[in-house]
C-alpha positions as CSV (number, residue, x, y, z in Angstrom):
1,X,-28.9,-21.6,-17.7
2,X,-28.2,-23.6,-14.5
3,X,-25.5,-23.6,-12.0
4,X,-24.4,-27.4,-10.3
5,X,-22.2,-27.9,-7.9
6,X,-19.9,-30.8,-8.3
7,X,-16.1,-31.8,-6.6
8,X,-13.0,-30.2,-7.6
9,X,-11.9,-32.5,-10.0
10,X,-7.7,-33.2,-9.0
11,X,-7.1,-35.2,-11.9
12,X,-8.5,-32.6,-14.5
13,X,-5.4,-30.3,-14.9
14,X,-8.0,-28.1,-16.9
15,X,-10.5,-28.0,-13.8
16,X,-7.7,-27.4,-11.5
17,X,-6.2,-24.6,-13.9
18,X,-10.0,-23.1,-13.6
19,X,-10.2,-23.5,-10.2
20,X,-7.0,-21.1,-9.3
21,X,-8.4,-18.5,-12.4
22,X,-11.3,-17.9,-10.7
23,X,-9.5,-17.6,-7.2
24,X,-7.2,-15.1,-8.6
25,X,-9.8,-13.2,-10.4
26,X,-11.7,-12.5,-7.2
27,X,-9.2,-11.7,-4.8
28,X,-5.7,-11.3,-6.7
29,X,-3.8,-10.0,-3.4
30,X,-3.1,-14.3,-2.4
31,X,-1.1,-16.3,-5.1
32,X,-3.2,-18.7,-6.5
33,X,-1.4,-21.5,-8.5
34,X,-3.4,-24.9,-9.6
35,X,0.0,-26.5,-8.1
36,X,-1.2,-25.0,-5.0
37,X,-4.8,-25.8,-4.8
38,X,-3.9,-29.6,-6.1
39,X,-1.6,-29.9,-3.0
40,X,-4.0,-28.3,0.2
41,X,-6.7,-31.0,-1.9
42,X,-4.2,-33.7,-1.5
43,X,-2.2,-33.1,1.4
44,X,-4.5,-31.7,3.8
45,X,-4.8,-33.8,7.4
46,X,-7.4,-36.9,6.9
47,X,-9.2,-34.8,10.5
48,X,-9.7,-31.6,8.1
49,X,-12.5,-33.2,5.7
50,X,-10.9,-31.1,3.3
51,X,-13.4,-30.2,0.3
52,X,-12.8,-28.1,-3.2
53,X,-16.3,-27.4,-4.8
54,X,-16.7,-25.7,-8.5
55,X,-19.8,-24.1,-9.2
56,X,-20.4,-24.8,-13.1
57,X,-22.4,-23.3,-15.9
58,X,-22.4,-24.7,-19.2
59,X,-19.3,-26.4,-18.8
60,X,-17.5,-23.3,-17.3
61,X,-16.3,-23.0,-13.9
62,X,-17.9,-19.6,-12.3
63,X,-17.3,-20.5,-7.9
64,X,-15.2,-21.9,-6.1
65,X,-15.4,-22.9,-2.1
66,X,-13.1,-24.4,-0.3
67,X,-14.3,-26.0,3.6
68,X,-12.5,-27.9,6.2
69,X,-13.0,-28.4,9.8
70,X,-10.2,-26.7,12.1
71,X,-8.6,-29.8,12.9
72,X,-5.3,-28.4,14.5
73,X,-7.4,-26.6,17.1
74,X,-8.2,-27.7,20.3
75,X,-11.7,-26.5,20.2
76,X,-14.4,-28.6,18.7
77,X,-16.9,-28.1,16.0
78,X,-15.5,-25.4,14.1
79,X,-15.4,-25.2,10.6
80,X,-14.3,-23.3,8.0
81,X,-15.7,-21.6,4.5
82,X,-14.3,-19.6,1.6
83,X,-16.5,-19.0,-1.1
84,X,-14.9,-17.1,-4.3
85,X,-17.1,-16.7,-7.7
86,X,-16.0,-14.8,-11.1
87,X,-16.3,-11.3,-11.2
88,X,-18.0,-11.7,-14.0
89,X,-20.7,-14.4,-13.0
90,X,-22.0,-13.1,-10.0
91,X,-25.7,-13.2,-9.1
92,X,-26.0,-16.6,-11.2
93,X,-26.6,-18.6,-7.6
94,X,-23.6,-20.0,-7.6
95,X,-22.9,-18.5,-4.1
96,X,-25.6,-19.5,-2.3
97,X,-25.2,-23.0,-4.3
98,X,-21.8,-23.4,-2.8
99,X,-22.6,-22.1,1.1
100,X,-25.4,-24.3,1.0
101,X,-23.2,-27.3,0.1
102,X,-20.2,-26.4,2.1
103,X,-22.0,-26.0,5.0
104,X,-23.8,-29.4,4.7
105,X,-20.6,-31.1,4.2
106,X,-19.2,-29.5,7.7
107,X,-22.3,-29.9,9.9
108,X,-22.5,-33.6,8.7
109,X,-19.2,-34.1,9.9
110,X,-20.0,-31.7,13.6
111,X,-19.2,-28.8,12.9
112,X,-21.6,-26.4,14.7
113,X,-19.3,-23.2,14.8
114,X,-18.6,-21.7,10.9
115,X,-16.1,-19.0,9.9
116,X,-15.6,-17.0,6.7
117,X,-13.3,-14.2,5.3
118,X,-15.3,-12.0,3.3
119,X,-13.8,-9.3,1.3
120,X,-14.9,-5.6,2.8
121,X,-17.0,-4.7,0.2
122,X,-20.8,-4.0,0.6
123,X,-22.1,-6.7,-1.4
124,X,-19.9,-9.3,0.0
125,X,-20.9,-8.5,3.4
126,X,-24.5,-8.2,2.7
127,X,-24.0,-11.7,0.9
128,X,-22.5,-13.2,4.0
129,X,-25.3,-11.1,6.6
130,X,-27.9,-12.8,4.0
131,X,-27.2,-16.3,4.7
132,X,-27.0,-15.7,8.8
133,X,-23.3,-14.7,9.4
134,X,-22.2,-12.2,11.8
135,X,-18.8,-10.1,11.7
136,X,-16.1,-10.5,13.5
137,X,-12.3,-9.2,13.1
138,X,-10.9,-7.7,10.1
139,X,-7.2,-7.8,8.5
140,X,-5.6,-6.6,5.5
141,X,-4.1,-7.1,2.7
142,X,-0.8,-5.5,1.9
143,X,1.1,-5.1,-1.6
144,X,4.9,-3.6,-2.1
145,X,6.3,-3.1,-5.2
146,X,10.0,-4.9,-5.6
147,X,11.2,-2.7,-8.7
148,X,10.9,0.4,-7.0
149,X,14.1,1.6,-4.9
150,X,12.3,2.2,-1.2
151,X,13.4,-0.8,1.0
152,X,15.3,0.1,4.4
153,X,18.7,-0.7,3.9
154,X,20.4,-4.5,5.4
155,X,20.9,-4.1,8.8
156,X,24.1,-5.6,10.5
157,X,23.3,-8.6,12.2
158,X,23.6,-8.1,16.3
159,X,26.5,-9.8,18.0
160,X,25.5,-13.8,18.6
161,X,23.0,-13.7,15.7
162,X,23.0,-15.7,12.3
163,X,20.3,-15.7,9.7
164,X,20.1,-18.9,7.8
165,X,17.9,-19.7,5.1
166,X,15.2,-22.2,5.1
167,X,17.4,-25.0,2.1
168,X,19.6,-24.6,5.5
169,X,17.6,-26.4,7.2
170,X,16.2,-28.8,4.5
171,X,17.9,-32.2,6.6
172,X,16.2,-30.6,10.0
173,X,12.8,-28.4,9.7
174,X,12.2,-28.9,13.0
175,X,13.2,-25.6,14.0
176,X,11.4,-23.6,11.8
177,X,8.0,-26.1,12.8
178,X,8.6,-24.7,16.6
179,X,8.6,-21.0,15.6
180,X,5.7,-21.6,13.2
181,X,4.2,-23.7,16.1
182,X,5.1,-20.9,18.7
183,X,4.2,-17.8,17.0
184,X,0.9,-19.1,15.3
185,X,-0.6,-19.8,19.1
186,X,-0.1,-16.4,19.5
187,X,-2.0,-15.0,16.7
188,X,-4.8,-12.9,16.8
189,X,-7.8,-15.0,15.7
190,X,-11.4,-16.5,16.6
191,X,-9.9,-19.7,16.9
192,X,-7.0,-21.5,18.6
193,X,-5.2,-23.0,17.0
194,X,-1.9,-25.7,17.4
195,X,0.5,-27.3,15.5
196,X,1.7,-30.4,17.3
197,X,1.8,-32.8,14.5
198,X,4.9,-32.7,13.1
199,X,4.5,-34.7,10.6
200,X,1.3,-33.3,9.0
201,X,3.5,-30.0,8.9
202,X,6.1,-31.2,7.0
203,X,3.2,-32.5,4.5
204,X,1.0,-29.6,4.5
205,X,3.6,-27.1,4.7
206,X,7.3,-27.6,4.8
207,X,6.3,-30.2,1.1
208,X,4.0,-26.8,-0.3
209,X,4.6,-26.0,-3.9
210,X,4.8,-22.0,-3.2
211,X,7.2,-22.4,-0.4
212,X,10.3,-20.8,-1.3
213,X,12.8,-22.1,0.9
214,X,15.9,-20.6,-0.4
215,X,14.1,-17.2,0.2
216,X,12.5,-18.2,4.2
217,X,14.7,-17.2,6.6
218,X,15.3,-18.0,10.0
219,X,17.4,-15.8,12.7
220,X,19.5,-17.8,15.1
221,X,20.4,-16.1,18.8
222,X,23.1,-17.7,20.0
223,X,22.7,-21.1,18.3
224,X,18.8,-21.3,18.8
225,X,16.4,-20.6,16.6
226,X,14.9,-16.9,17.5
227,X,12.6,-15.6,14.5
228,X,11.6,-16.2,10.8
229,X,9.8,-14.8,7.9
230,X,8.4,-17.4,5.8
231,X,8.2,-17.1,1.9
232,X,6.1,-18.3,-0.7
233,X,6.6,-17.7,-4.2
234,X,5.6,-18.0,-7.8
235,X,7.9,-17.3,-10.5
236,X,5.6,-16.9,-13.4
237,X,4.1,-14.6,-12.5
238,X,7.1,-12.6,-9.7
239,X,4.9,-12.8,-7.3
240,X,6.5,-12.9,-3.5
241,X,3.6,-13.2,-0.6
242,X,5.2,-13.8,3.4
243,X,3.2,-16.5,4.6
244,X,4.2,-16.1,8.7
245,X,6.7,-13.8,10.0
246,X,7.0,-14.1,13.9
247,X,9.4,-13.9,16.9
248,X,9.5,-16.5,19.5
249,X,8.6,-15.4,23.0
250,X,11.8,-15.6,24.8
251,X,13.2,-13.2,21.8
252,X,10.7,-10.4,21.5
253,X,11.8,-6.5,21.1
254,X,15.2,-7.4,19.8
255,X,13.8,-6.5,15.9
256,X,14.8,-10.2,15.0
257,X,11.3,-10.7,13.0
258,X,12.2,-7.4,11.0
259,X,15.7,-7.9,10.5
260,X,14.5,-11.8,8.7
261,X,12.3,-10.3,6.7
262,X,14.0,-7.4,5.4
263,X,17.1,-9.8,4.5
264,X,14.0,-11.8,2.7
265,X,12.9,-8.8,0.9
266,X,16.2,-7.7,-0.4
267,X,17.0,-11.8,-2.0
268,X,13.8,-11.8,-3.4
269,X,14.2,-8.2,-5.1
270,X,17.3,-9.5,-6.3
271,X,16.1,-12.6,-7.8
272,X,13.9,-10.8,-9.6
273,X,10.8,-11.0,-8.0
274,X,8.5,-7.4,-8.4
275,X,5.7,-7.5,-6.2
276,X,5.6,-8.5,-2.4
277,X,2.6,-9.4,-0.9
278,X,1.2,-10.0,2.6
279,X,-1.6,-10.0,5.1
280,X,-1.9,-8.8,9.0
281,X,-4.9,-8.5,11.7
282,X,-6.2,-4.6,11.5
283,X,-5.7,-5.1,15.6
284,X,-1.8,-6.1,14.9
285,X,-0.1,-3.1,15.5
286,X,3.3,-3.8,15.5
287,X,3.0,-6.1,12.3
288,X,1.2,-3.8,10.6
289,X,4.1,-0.8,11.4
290,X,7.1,-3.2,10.3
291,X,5.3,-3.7,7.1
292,X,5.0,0.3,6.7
293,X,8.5,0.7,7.3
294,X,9.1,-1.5,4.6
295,X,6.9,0.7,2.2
296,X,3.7,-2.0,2.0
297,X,0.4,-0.2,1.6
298,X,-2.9,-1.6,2.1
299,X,-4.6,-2.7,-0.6
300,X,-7.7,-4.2,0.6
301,X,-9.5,-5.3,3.4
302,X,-11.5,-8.8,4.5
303,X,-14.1,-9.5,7.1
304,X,-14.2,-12.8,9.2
305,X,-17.3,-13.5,9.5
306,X,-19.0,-16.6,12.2
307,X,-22.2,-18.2,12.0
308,X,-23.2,-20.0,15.1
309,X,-25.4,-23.5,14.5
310,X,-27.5,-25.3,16.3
């Protein structure tokens, strides 16, 4: 039997569709929608070189890879990989099959710097270690379950502070762009990264088929915009996953983040969403204790991994 690698095809509901099975097969702890891998195809900036590969066999979609080059940092040359293949149709090539093209299509357009999250599992790494990668940071993923009774109760909201939601602001996003803009530079990573176009935000982001904007939520002190939690969701399947919660500098230690989030949480439970999910640097301390006062347990864990060209 023999693996090719072609193009994700976005006018091929049924490739799509195939594409976001396999994706949720291999690491279930990220909603995976073909709604939401037809849009970051789409919508991603021209500057990303934004690729979907399939790996096929006999007709059958078996790996996935996604690449792009970091286009909202202000370093150069650095791209990134994801490689995903079906549980079930591993050790077929596809892999290697889909590095090899990713990382052809990356370093023809300069990339010279490569990153990778690998799941933290021995064959994954040694994968990655095989094909010249080194390891980095780690994060988790987290998972809470919605249907059971263990969120911390509302908290008042402090004197001068107002939580609106993200529909709120659906005539003006330009708040919620500065905190994700703010709080994203601030991030622990191996990359820098800024947001300072606007309108590739609104595109990429703000216009994203997950987001769940009646469920975002953004704290206000004293008329300006302090923290937010950031929601994504997917109905069919009551799934709730926080893309971004974060605090602006000037409003840090005042529990604004947690107090967001938590009146998140508690809409989503009641519109009948059952499992929360999220992600945090394993070096994020105070993320990673808000989440455990909510009642989130990790449930995995992924590598980034770098490889150095040239």
């Amino acid at each position: 039997m023999t693996v090719n690698v072609r193009d994700l095809r976005p006018d091929d509901p049924a490739d799509v569709a195939a594409f976001a099975d396999v994706r949720h097969r291999a690491l279930p702890h990220i909603i995976w929608t073909p709604a939401a891998i037809l849009h970051r195809l789409v919508h991603s900036h021209p500057e990303a070189r934004f690729r979907s590969l399939v790996a096929e066999e006999d007709g059958e979609v078996i790996g996935t890879a996604q690449a792009q080059l970091a286009n909202d940092s202000p370093e150069q040359g650095v791209g990134m990989v994801n490689i995903y293949t079906h549980p079930d149709h591993l050790h077929r090539g596809a892999g290697t099959l889909l590095v090899r093209a990713s990382e052809e299509h990356l370093t023809a357009h300069g990339a010279t710097r490569l990153l990778a999250w690998v799941l933290d599992e021995p064959a994954n790494r040694s994968f990655a270690e095989r094909h010249g990668y080194r390891a980095s940071r780690s994060a988790h993923f987290l998972s809470l379950d919605l249907t059971a009774d263990t969120l911390p109760p509302l908290q008042p909201l402090p004197p001068g502070v107002e939580l609106r939601s993200g529909a709120d602001l659906a005539d003006d996003p330009r708040p919620l762009f500065e905190l994700d803009a703010e709080t994203t530079s601030d991030e622990p990573s191996d990359v820098d990264t800024e947001f300072t176009d606007y309108e590739a935000w609104i595109e990429e982001n703000w216009k994203h088929p997950l987001l769940d904007r009646e469920l975002t939520t953004v704290a206000f002190a004293d008329g300006r915009p302090a923290a937010f939690s950031t929601a994504c969701t997917d109905a069919a399947t009551g799934r709730y996953a926080t893309a971004m919660t974060g605090t602006a500098r000037a409003f840090r230690g005042r529990g604004l983040a947690k107090l967001a989030k938590n009146h998140s949480l508690h809409r989503a439970r009641a519109a009948g969403f059952t499992r929360a999910l999220t992600g945090n640097d394993t070096d994020n301390g105070p993320m990673l204790a808000i989440n455990k006062w909510f009642g989130y347990r990790i449930v995995a864990t992924e590598v980034r991994y770098v490889r150095e060209l040239g």
